[in-house]
C-alpha positions in Angstrom: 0.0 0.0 0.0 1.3 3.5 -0.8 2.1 6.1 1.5 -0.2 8.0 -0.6 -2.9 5.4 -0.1 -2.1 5.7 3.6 -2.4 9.6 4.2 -5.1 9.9 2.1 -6.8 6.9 4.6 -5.5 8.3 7.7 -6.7 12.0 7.0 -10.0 10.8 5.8 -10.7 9.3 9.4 -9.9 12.4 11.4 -12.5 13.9 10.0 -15.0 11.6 11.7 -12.5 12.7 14.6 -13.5 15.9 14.1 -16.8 16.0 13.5 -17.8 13.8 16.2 -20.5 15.7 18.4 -19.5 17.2 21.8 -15.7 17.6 20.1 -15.0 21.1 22.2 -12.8 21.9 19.8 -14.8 22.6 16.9 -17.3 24.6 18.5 -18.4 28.0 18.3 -16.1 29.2 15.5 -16.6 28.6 11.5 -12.7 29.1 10.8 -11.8 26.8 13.9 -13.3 23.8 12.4 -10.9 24.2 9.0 -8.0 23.7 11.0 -6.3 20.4 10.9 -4.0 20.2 14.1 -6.5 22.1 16.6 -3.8 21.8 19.9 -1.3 24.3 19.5 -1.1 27.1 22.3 -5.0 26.8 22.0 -4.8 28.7 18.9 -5.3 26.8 15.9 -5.3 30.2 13.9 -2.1 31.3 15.3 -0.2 29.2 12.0 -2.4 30.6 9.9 -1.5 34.2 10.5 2.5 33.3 11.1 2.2 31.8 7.5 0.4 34.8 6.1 2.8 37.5 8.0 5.7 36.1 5.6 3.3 35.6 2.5 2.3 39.4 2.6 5.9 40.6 3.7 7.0 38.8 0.5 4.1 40.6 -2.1 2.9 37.0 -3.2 0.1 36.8 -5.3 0.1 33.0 -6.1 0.6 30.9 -3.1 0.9 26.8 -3.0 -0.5 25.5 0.4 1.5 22.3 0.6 -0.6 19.7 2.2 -3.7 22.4 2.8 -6.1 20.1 4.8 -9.8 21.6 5.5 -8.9 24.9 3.3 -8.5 26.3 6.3 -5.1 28.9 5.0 -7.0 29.6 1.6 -10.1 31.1 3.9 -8.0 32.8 6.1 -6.1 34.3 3.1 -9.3 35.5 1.1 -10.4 37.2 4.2 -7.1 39.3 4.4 -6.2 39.9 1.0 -9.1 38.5 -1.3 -7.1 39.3 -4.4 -4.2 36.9 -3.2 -4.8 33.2 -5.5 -4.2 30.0 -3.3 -3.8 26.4 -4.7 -4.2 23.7 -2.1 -2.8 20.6 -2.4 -4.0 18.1 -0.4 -4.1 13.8 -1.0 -7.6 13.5 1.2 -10.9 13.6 -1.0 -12.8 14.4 2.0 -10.6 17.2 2.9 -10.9 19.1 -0.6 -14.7 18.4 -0.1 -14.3 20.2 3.0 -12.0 23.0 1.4 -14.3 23.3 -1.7 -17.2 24.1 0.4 -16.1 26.5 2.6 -14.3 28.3 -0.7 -17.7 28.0 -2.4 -19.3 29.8 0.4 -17.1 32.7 0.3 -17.9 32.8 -3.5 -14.1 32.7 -3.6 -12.9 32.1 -6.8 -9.4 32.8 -7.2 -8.5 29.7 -5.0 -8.7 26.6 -5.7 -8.0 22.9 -3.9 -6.8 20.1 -6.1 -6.1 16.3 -5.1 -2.9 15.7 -5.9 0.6 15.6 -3.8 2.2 18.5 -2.9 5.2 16.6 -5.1 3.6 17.7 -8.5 2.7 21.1 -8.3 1.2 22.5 -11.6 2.6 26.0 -11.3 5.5 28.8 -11.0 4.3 30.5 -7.4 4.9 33.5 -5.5 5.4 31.4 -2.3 4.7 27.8 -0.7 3.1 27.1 2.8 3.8 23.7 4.5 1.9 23.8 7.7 2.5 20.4 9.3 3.3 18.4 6.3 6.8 18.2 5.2 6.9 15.2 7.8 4.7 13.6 5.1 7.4 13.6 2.4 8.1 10.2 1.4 11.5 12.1 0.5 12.0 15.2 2.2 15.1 16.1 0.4 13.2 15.6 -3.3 10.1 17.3 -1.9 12.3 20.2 -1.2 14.1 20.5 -4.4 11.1 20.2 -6.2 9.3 23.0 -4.4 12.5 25.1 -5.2 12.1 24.5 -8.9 8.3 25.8 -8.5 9.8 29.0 -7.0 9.3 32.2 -9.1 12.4 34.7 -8.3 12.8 35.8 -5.3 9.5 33.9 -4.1 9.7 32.3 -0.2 8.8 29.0 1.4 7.3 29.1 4.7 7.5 26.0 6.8 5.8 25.2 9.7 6.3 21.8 11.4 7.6 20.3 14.4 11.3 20.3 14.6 12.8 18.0 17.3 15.7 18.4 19.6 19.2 17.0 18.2 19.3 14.7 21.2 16.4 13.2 20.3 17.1 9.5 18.2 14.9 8.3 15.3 15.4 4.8 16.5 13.8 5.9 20.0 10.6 3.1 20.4 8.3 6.4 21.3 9.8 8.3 18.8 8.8 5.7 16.3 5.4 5.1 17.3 4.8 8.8 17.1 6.3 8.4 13.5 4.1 5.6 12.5 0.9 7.0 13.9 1.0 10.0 11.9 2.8 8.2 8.6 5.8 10.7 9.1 8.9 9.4 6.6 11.5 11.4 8.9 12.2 12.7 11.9 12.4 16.7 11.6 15.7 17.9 13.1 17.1 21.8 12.7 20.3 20.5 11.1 19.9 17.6 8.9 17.0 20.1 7.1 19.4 23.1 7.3 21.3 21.4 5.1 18.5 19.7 2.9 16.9 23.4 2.6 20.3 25.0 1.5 21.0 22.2 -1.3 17.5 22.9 -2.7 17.8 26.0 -2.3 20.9 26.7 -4.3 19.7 26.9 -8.1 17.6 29.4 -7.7 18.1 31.0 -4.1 15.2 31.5 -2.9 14.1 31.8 0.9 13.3 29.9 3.3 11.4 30.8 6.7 
């Protein structure tokens, strides 16, 4: 079975995780219930707007969302700047449902969410979010090289994940059920990516945040 096959699975049944009733964390907020990973600093939104900060700072006008979930960036974008054009990538046909929806209901039509990985991205962009999902690169390193070539000049890549502590070891047994029970490939650690991010980065310079 492909990893694909797997995340595709695996984010399909969180949303019956998510829209279970009584889940606290979907109530009482339209925007809350887009969000993905709902436990940070109890502020789901709080990605959102770090992502956008460097988006605007950069004057983007085409931005990839990199694994996009619910839609929940592409909302949050066409609420800030409506003119700004959002393609979300995600591999969950529920999720683009989701993301389609809530697009259609802010007649929204300069964004768009297509089902397909964010490995094969169909255009030049002005930037690419990845908010918790690089750990879903079957190949980090080729996932990052080809979001590089997909760069316009001087566009950015913001990339928001969890990074882990040098100490910490892959081949730690809680380490690797953590791994398996959210399909991660790799183990996200500031240097090994420093380096990955600098040799994708180097045919065309562009940054990375």
């Amino acid at each position: 079975m492909s990893s694909e096959h797997l995340l595709r699975e695996f984010y399909n049944q969180m949303y019956r995780v998510h829209t279970q009733p009584g889940n606290a964390y979907d109530v009482g907020d339209h925007l809350h219930h887009l969000t993905v990973h709902k436990h940070l600093d109890q502020d789901p939104l709080i990605q959102f707007r770090e992502a956008y900060r460097w988006v605007d700072q950069a004057v983007a006008r085409l931005v990839a969302d990199a694994g996009c979930g619910y839609g929940g960036f592409a909302v949050f974008v066409a609420r800030q700047a409506p003119t700004l054009s959002v393609d979300g990538y995600t591999l969950s046909d529920v999720q683009r449902a989701v993301a389609r929806q809530a697009l259609a209901r802010l007649h929204q039509s300069k964004s768009r969410v297509l089902l397909q990985s964010y490995d094969r991205l169909q255009r030049q962009y002005d930037a690419i979010v990845a908010i918790e999902s690089l750990g879903h690169s079957a190949n980090v390193a080729v996932t990052l090289h080809h979001w590089a070539n997909h760069l316009r000049s001087g566009g950015v890549v913001v990339i928001i994940d969890e990074l882990f502590r040098p100490e910490v070891s892959p081949a730690n047994p809680e380490i690797q059920q953590f791994m398996r029970s959210l399909h991660f490939s790799v183990l996200l650690q500031r240097t090994p990516l420093g380096a990955m991010l600098r040799a994708a980065a180097s045919p065309c310079s562009p940054g990375w945040f």
